[in-house]
C-alpha positions as CSV (number, residue, x, y, z in Angstrom):
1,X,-32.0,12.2,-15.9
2,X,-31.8,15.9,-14.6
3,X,-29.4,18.2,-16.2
4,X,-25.8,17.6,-14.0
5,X,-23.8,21.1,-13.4
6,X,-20.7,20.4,-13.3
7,X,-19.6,24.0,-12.7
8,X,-20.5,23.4,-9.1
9,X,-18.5,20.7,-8.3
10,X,-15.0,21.5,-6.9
11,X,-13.3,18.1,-7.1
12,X,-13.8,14.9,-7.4
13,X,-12.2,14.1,-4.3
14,X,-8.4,14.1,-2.7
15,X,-5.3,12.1,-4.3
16,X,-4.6,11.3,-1.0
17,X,-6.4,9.2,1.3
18,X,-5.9,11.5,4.8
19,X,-6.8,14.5,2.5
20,X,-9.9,12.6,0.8
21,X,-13.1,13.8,2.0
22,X,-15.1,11.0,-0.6
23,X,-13.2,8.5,1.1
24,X,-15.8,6.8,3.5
25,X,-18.9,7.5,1.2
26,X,-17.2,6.5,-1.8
27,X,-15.1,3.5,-0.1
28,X,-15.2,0.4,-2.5
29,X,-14.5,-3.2,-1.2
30,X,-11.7,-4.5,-2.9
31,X,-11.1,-8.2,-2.7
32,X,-7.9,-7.4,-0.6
33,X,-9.8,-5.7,1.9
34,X,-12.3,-8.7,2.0
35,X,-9.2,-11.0,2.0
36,X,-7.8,-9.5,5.3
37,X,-10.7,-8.8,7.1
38,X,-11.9,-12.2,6.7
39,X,-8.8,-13.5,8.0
40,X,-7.3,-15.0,4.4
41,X,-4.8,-13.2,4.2
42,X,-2.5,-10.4,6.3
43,X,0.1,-9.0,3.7
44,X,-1.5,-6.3,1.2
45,X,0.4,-5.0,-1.5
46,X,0.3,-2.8,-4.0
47,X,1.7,0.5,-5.7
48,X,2.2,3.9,-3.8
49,X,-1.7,5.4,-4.5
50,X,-3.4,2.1,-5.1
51,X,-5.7,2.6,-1.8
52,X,-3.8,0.5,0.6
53,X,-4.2,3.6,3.4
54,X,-8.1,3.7,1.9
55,X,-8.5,-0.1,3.2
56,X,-5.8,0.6,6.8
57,X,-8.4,3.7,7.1
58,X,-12.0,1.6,6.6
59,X,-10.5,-1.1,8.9
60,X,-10.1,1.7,11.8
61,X,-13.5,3.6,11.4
62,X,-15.5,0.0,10.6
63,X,-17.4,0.1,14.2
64,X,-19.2,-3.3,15.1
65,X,-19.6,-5.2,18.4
66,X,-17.7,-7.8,17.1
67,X,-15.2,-6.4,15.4
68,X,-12.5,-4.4,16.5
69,X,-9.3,-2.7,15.1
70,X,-5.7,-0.7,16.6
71,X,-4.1,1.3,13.5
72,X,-0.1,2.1,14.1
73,X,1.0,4.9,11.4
74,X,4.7,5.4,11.9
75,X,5.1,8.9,10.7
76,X,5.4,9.8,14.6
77,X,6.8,6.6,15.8
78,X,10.0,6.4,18.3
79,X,12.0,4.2,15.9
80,X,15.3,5.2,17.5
81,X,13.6,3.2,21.1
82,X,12.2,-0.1,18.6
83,X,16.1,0.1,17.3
84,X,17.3,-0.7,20.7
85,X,15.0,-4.0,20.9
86,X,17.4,-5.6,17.6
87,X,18.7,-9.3,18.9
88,X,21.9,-9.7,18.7
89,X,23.4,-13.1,18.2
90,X,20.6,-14.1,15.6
91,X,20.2,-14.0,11.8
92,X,20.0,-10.5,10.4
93,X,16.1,-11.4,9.2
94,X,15.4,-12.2,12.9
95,X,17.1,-9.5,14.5
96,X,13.6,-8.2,15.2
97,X,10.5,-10.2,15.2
98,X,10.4,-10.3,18.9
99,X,9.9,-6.6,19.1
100,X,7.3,-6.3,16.9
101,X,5.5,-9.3,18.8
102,X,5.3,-7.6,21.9
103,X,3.8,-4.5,20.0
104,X,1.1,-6.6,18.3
105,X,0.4,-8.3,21.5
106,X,0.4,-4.8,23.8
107,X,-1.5,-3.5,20.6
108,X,-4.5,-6.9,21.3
109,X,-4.0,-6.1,25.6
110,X,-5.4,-2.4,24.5
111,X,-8.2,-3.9,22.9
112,X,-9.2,-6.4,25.2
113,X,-8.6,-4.5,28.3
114,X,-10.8,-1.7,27.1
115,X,-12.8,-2.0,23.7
116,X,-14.3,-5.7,23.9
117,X,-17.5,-5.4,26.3
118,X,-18.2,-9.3,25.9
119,X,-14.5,-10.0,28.3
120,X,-14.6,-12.0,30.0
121,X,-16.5,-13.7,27.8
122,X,-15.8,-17.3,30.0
123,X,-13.8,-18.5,32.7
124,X,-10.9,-19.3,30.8
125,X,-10.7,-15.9,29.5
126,X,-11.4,-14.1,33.0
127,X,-8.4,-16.1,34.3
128,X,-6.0,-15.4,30.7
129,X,-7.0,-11.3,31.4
130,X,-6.8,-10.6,35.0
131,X,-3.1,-11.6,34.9
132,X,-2.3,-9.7,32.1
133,X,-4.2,-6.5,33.1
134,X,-1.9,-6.5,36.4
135,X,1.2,-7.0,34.5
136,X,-0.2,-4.2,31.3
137,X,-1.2,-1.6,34.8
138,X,1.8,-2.6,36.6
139,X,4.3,-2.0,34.2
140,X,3.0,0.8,32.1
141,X,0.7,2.4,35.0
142,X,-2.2,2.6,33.1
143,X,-4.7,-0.4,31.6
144,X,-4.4,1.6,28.0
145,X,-1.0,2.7,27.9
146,X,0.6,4.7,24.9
147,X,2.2,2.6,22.6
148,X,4.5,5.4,22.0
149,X,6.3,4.7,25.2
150,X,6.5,0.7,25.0
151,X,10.0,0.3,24.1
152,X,11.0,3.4,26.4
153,X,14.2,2.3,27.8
154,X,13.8,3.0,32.0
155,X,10.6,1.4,31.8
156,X,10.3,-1.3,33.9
157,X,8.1,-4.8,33.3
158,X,6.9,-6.1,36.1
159,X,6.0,-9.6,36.7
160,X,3.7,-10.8,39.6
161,X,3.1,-14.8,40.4
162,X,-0.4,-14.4,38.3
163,X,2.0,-13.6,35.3
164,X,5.2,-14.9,35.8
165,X,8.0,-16.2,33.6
166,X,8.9,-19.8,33.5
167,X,12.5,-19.3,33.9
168,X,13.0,-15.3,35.8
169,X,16.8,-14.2,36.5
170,X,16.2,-10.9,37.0
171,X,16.2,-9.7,41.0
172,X,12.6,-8.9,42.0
173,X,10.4,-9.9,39.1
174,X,11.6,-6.7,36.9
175,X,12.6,-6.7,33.8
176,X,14.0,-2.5,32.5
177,X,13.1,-2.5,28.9
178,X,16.9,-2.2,27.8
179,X,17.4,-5.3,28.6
180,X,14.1,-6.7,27.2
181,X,16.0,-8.0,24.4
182,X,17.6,-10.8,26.2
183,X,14.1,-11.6,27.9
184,X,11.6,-11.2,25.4
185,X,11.2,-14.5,23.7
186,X,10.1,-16.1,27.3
187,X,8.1,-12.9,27.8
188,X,6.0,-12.9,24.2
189,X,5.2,-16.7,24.8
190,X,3.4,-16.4,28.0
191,X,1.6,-12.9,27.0
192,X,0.9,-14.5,23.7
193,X,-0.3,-17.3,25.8
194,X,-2.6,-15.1,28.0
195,X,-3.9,-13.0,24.8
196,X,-4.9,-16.0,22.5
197,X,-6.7,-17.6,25.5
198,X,-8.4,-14.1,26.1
199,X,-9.6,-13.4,22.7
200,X,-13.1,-14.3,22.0
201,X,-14.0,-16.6,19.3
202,X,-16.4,-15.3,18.5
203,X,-15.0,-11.8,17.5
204,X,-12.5,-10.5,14.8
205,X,-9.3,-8.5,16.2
206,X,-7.1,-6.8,13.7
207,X,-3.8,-4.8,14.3
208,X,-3.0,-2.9,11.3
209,X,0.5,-1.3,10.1
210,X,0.4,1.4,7.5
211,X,2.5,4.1,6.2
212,X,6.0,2.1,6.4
213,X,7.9,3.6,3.1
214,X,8.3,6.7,5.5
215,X,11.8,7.1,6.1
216,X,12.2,3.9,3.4
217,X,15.9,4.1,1.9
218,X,17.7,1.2,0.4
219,X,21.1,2.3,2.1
220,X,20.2,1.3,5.5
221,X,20.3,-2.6,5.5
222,X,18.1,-1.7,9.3
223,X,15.3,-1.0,7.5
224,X,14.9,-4.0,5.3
225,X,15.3,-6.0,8.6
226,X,12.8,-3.9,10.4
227,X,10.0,-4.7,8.0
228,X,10.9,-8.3,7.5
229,X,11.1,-8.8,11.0
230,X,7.3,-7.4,11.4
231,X,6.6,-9.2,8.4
232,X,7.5,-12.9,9.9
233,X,5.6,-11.8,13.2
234,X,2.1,-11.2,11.7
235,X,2.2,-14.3,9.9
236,X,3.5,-16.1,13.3
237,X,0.7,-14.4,15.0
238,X,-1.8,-15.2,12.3
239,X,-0.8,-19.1,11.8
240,X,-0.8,-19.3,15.9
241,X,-4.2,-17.5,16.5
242,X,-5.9,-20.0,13.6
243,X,-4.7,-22.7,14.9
244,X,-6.9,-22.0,18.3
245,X,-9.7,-21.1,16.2
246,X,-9.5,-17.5,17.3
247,X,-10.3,-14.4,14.9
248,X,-6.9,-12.6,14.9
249,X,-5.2,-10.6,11.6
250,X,-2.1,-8.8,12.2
251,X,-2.2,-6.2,8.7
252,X,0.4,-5.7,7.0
253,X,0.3,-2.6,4.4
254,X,3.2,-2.1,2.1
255,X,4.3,-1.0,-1.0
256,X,4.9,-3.7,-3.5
257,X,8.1,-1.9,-5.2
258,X,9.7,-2.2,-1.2
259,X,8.3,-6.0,-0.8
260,X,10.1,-7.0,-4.0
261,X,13.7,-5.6,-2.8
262,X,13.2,-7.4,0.5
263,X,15.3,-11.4,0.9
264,X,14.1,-13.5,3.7
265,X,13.4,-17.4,4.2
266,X,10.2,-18.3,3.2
267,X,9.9,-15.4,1.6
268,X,7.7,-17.6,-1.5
269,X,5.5,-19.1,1.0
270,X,4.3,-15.7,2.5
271,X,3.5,-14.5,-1.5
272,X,2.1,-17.7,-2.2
273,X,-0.1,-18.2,0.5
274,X,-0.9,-15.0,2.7
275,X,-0.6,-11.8,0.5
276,X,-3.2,-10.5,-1.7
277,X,-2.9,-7.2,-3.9
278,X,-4.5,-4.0,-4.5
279,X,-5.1,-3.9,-8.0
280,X,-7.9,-2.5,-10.2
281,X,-9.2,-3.0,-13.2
282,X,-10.3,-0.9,-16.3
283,X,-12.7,-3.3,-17.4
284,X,-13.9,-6.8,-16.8
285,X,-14.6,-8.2,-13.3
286,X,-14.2,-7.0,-9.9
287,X,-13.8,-3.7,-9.4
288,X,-13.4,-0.9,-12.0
289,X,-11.9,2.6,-11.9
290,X,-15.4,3.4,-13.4
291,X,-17.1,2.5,-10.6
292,X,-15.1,4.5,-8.5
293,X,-15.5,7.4,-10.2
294,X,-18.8,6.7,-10.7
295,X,-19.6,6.1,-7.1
296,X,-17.9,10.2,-6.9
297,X,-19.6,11.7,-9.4
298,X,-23.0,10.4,-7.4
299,X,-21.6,12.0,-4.1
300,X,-20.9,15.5,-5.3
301,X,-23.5,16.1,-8.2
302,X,-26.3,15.2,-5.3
303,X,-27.9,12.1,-6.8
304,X,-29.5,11.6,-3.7
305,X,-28.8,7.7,-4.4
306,X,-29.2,7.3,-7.4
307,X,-26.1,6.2,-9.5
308,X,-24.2,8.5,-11.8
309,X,-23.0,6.9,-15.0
310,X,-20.1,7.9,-16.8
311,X,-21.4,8.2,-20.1
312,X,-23.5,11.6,-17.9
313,X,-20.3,13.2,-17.3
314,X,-18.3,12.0,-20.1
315,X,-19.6,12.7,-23.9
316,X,-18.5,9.1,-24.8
317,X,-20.8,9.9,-28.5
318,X,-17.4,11.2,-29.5
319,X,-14.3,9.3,-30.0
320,X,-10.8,10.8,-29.3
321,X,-8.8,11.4,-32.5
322,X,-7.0,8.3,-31.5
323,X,-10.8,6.6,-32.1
324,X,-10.8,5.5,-28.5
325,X,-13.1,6.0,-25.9
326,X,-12.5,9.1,-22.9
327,X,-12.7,6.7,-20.6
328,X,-10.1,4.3,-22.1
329,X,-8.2,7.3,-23.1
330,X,-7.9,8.5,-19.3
331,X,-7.3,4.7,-18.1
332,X,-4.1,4.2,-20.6
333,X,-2.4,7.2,-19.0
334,X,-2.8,5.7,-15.2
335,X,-1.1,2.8,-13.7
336,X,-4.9,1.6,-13.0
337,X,-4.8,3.2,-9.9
338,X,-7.3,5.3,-7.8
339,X,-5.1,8.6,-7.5
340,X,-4.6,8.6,-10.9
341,X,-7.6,8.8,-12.3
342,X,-9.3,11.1,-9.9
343,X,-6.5,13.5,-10.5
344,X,-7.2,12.7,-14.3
345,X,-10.6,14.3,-13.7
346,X,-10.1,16.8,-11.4
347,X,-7.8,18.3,-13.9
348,X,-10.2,18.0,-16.8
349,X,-12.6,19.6,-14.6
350,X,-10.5,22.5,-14.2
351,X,-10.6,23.1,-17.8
352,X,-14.4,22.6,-18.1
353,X,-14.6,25.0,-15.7
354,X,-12.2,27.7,-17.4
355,X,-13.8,26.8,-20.6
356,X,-17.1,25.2,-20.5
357,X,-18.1,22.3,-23.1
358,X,-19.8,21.8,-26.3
359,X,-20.9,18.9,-25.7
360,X,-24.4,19.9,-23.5
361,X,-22.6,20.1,-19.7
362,X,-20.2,17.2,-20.0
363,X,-16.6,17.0,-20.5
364,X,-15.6,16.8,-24.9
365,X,-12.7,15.5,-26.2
366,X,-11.0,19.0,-26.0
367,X,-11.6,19.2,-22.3
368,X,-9.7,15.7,-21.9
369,X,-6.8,16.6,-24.1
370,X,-5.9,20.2,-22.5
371,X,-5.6,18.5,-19.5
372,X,-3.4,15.9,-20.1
373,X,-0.3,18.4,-19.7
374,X,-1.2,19.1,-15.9
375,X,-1.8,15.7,-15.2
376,X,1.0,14.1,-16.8
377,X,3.5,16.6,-14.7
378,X,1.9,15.2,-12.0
379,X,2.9,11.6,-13.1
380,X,6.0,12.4,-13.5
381,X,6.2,14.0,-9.9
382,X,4.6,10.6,-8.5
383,X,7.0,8.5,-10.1
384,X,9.7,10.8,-8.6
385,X,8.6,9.9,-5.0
386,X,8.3,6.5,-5.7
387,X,11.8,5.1,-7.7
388,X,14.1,7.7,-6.8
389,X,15.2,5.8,-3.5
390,X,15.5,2.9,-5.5
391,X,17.0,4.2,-8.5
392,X,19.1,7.2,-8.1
393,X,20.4,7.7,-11.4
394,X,16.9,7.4,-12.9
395,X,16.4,10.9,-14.1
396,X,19.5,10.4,-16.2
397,X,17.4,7.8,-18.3
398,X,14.7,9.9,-18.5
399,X,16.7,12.2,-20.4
400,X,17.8,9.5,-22.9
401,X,14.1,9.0,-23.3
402,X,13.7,12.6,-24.2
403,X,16.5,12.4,-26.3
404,X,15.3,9.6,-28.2
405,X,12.0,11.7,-28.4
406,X,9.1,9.2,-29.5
407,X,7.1,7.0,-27.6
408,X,7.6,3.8,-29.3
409,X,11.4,3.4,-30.0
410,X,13.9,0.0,-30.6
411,X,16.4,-1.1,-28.0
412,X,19.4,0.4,-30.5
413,X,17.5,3.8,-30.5
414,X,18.0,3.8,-26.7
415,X,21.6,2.7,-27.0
416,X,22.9,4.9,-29.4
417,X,21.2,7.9,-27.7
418,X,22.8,6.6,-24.3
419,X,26.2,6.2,-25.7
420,X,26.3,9.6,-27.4
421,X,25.7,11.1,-23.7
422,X,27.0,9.4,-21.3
423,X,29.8,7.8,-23.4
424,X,32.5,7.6,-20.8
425,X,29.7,6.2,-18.4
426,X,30.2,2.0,-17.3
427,X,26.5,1.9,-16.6
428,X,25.2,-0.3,-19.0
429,X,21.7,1.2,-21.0
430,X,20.2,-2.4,-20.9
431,X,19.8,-1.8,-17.0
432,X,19.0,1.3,-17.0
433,X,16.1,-0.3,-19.6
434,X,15.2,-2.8,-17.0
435,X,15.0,-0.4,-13.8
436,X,12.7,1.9,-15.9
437,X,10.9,-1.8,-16.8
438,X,10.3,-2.1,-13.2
439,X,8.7,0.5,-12.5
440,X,6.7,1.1,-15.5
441,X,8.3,3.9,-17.3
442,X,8.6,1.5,-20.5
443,X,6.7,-1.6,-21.8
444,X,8.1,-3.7,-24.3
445,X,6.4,-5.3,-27.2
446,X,5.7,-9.2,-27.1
447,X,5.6,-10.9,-30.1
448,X,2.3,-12.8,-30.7
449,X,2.2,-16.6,-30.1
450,X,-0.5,-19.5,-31.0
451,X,-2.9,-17.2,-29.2
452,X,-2.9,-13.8,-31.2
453,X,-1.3,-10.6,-31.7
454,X,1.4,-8.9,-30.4
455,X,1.0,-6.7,-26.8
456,X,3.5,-4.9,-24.7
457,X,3.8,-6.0,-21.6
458,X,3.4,-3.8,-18.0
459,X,4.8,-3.9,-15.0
460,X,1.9,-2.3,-13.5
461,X,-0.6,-4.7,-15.1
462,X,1.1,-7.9,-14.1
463,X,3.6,-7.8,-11.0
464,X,5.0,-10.8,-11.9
465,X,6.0,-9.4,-15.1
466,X,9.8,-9.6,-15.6
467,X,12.1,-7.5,-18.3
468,X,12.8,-9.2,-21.6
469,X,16.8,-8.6,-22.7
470,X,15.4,-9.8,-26.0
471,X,13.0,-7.3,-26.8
472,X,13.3,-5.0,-29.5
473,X,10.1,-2.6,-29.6
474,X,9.4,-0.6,-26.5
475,X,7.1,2.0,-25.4
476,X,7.4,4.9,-22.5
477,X,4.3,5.1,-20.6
478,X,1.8,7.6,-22.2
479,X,0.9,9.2,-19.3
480,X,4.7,10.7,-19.3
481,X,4.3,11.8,-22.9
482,X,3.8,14.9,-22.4
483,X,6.1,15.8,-19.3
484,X,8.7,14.4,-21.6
485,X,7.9,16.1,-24.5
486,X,7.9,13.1,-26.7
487,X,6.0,12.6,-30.1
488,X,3.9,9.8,-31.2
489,X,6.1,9.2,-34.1
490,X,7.7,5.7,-34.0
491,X,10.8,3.8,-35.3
């Protein structure tokens, strides 16, 4: 191959996916995103950076006749107007799955009314649509009308005899939105009614929610009911639209630490049978954080198509001291997760650039290992965003960790350094062991069985991992070994 210059590349792309300029050209199917677009599943899971916004974002921009998608991103959403929709009189759980159905089902009107050129694609579906375009123009005054102003409380629903309810006690066929609520059961079934019949079989119709940890806090019981409540409707909306043989997935993107804190009926049947996770890999099948960066390194040295393997960027003819490889090196200090290791590389990049190589143009061992301090403060930051909500005292335990001050340490090391600082404190240091479990801060060591050796045991390699009171040996994370100064030394 031609000699790469890596002194002319600038990054290897954004941490984040709405900063992430790679992120279309260098967009990797995950079987999550094949999951839900093929209509197998609507709940996608995974860890804050995982590239569950990559998949909401290909699902937007994925233009085909046939296929067609509405986004909601709730970092501008009127969530003080959705509060107002909250039945009363009905389990907590409940309290809002009507609202969120007649979102989803204004969200499908949008698309039918005016992105779907096959409608009306028979006569069942030109007499399900011209009611419901009268009732969508009627009541919102417009045939695509912003979703922003659904739930807008002097709005008024109006209700011809094309579109009527069943059962109508309101004086003139209106409904004002603030009282929706006590309407809105009747009103869902016959738009539902109307959509379903409308939707082409034909097609594939997705309405996709993403971004909703903003605003997350585990002291508002409102917002555990807000997302179960959208939870329970996209799976009623998905089970109701199969069972007509029509194309519909209502996606649901969330972060898997939130989805765990969340209690609902049927809460083991929606895991079970309609969620799938974003999860990657460091080796083996499906896909590999080396193929993603691989699939980077193409777009930005110029390859013009052709493939850019690691081992060109990488001088992999050189173990680390720890005799590992660079690439397993780098993948030991994520949590296996797109963000991690592109800011992994962008920061070794920065140092080849500062510095240069000896190792003919691609990144040496000494590259990798004066990065590590950048990127492992910006672990630490990460983790920060994500368990401090659910964890408040969690940087106290990180300072036991410092104080223990190696990475491999026994459950009495952590005890007798918690006692000796907090020793009027009634937390108990087993649980502050298991929170930091949970989230991957530690690992503890598994003893070997009939089938081999010992391993330690991740959250963030197997969610259904759970903490082990019994363990002795455990392990922080390396990729926080440097932002908390610890030593490889062990007890």
């Amino acid at each position: 191959m031609g000699v790469l210059d890596l002194k002319l590349v600038d990054d290897f792309g954004a941490i984040d996916a709405d900063a992430d300029e790679l992120l279309r050209d260098c967009f990797q199917d995950h079987e999550a995103y094949s999951r839900a677009r093929e209509n197998k599943s609507f709940l996608v899971l995974g860890r804050k950076g995982s590239g569950k916004t990559a998949i909401y974002k290909r699902f937007l921009t994925e233009k085909a006749y046939d296929r067609f998608a509405y986004g909601h991103s709730f970092d501008d959403y009127p969530w003080h107007h959705h509060d107002l929709q909250a039945q009363t009189g009905v389990p907590e759980e409940r309290r809002y799955i009507h609202s969120w159905k007649y979102l989803i089902l204004m969200s499908l009107s949008k698309i039918v009314l005016n992105q779907d050129q096959s409608q009306p694609w028979s006569e069942e579906a030109f007499e399900a649509l011209v009611p419901l375009e009268d009732f969508v123009v009627d009541s919102y005054g417009s045939r695509d009308p912003d979703v922003r102003q659904l739930f807008s409380p002097d709005k008024e629903l109006k209700f011809k005899s094309t579109l009527r309810l069943p059962v109508l006690h309101v004086t003139g066929e209106r409904i004002r939105v603030r009282e929706l609520p006590q309407h809105v059961q009747e009103v869902n079934r016959v738009i539902q009614d109307h959509i379903l019949r409308a939707l082409n079989p034909n097609h594939y119709y997705y309405v996709c929610f993403d971004q909703l940890d903003l605003g997350f806090t585990t002291t508002q019981p409102e917002y555990a009911q807000r997302l179960v409540g959208l939870i329970l409707a996209a799976r009623d909306l998905f089970v109701a639209a199969k069972s007509q043989g029509k194309k519909l997935n209502v996606v649901v993107f969330l972060r898997d630490d939130i989805y765990q804190d969340l209690q609902f009926e049927d809460k083991n049947k929606v895991t079970e049978n309609y969620t799938s996770r974003v999860q990657w890999r460091d080796y083996g099948e499906g896909l590999t954080l080396r193929q993603l960066m691989e699939s980077r390194f193409a777009a930005v040295l110029g390859a013009g198509g052709r493939g850019v393997p690691w081992a060109d960027v990488f001088d992999e003819e050189r173990e680390m001291p720890s005799r590992q490889s660079k690439y397993k090196h780098i993948c030991d200090r994520t949590f296996l997760r797109p963000r991690d290791v592109i800011k992994f590389c962008n920061e070794i990049l920065k140092v080849y650039r500062q510095q240069g190589s000896s190792s003919g143009g691609r990144f040496d061992n000494s590259c990798v290992h004066l990065a590590r301090d950048a990127y492992s403060d910006y672990l630490l930051s990460e983790l920060d965003d994500e368990i401090a909500k659910h964890v408040p005292g969690y940087k106290d335990y990180l300072e036991v960790l410092k104080s223990v001050g190696t990475e491999r340490f026994s459950m009495n090391d952590f005890v007798v350094k918690w006692r000796a600082r907090y020793s009027d404190d009634v937390r108990d240091p087993m649980n502050a062991l298991e929170r930091l479990f949970e989230f991957s801060v530690v690992g503890y060591l598994k003893p070997g069985g009939r089938g081999g050796g010992s391993e330690y045991v991740w959250r963030y390699q197997d969610p259904r991992a759970r903490f082990d009171s019994t363990a002795e040996t455990f392990r922080v994370h390396p990729g926080f070994k440097e932002a908390l100064d610890l030593s490889r030394a062990s007890s």
